[in-house]
Residue frames as qw, qx, qy, qz and C-alpha x, y, z in Angstrom:
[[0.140, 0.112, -0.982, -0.061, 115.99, 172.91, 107.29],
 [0.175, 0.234, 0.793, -0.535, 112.82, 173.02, 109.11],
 [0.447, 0.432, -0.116, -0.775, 110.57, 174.64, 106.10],
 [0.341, 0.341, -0.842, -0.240, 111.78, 171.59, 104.27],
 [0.056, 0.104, 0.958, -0.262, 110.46, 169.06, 106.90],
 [0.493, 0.357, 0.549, -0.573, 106.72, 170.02, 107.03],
 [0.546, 0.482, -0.244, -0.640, 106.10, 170.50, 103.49],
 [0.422, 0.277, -0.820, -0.268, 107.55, 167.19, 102.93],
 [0.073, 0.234, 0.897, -0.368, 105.52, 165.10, 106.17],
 [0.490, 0.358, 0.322, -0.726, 102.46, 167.14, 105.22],
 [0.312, 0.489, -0.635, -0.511, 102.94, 165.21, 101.40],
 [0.263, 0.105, -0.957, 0.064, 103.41, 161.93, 102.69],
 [0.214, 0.153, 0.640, -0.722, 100.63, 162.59, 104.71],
 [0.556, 0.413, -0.203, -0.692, 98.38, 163.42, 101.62],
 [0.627, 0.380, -0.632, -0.251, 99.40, 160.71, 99.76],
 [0.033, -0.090, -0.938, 0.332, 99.52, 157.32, 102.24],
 [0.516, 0.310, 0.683, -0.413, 95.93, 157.65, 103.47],
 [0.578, 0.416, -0.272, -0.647, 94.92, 157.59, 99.33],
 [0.683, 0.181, -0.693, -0.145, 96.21, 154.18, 99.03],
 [0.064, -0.050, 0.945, -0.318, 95.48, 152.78, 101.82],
 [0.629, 0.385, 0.197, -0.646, 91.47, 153.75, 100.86],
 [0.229, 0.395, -0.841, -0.290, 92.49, 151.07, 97.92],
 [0.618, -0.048, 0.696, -0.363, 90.20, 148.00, 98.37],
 [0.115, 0.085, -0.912, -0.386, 89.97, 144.91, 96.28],
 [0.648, 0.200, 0.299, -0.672, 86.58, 144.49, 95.41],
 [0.080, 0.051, 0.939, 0.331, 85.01, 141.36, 93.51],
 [0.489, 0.328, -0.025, -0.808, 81.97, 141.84, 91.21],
 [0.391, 0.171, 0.892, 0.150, 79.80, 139.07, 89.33],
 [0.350, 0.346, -0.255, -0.832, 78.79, 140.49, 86.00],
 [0.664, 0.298, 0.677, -0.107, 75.81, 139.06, 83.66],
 [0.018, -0.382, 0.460, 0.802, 77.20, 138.95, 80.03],
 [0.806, 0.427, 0.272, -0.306, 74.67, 138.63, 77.46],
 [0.630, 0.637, -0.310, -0.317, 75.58, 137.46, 73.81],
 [0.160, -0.530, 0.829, 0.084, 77.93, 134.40, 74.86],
 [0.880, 0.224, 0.033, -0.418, 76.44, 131.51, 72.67],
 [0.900, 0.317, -0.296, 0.038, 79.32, 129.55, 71.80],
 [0.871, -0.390, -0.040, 0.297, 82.51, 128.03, 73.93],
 [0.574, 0.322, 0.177, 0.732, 84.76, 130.40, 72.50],
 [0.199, -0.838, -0.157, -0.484, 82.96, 133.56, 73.85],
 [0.681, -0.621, -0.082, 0.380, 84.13, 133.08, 77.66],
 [0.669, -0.100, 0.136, 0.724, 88.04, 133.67, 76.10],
 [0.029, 0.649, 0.200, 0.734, 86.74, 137.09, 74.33],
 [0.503, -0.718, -0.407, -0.256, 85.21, 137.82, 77.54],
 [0.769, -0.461, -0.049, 0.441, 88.38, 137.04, 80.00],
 [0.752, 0.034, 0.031, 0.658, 90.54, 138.55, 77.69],
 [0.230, -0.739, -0.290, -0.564, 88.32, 142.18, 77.68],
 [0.400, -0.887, -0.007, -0.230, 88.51, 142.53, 80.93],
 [0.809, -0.279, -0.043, 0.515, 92.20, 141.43, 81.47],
 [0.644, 0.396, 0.130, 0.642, 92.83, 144.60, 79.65],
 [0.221, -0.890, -0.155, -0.367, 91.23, 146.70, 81.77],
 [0.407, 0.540, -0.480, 0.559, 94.13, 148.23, 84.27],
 [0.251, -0.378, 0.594, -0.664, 93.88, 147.28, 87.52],
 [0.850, -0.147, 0.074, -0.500, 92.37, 143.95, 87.33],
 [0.212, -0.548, 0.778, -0.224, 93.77, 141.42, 89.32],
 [0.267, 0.060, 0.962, 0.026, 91.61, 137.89, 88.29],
 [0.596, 0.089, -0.270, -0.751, 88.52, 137.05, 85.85],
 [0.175, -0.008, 0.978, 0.113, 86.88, 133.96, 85.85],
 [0.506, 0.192, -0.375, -0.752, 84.29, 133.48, 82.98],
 [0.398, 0.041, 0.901, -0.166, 81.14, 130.90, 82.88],
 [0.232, 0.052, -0.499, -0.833, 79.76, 130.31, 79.81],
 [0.150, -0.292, -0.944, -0.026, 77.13, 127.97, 81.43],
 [0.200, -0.681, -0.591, 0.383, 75.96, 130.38, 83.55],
 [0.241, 0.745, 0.280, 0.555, 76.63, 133.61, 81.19],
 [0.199, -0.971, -0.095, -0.089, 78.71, 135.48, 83.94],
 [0.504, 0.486, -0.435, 0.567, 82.12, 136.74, 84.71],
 [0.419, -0.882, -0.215, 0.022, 83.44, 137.36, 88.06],
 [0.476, 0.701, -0.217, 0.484, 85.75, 139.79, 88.33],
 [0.607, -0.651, -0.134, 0.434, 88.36, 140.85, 91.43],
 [0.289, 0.803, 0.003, 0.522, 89.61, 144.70, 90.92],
 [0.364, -0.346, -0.343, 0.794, 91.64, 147.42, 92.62],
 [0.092, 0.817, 0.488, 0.293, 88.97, 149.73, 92.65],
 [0.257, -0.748, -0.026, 0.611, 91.36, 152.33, 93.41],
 [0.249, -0.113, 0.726, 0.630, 93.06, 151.41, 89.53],
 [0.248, -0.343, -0.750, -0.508, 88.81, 150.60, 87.85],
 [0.476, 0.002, 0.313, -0.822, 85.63, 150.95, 88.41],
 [0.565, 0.135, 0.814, 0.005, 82.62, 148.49, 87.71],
 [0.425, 0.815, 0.081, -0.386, 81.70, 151.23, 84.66],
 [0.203, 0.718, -0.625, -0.229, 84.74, 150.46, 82.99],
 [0.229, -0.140, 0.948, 0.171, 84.44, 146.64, 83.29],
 [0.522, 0.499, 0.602, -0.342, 81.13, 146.84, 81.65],
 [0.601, 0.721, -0.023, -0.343, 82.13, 148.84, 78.95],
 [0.181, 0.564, -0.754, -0.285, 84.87, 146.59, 77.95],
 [0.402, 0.161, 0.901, 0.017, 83.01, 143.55, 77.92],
 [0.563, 0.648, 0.510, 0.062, 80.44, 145.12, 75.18],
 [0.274, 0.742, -0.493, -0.363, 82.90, 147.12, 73.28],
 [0.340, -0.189, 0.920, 0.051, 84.16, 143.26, 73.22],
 [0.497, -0.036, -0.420, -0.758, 80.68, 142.48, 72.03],
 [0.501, -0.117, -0.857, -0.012, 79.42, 141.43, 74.97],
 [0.309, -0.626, 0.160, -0.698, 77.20, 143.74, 76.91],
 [0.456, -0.190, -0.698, 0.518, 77.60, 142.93, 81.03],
 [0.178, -0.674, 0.182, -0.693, 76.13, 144.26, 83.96],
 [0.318, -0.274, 0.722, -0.550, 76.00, 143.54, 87.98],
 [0.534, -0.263, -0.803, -0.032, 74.32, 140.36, 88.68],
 [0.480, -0.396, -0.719, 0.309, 71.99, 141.04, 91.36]]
């Protein structure tokens, strides 16, 4: 019975501190090519697809997205390249 116990606490052990390293992160991308009111919604909807993203909020005045991730789920490489596969190249503001 006792072989059984470590192998399985030493698991749980492994696995818990990975997700607890997990951290919502929020990013403010600059998207180029948005020229008309209609662009934001291309924009939002690009990076809703991206797994692990948890809010978007798009300004077409100001030509940026900000984004809130589980950057355990994304990265900010992957919300870039789905905003210009979108046709709408992004990067970090700032």
């Amino acid at each position: 019975m006792m072989k059984y116990v470590i192998p399985v606490t030493l698991s749980l052990g492994i696995i818990g501190p990975s997700s607890a390293r997990a951290a919502e992160k929020t990013v403010t991308l600059a998207v180029q090519n948005m020229y008309c009111a209609a662009c934001p919604h291309t924009v939002k909807s690009s990076l809703q697809s991206v797994p692990g993203v948890k809010a978007v909020s798009v300004s077409f005045k100001n030509k940026t997205a900000i984004v809130t991730f589980d950057d355990a789920k994304t990265n900010v490489k992957a919300l870039t390249t789905a905003t210009t596969n979108a046709g709408y190249p992004s990067s970090p503001k700032g």
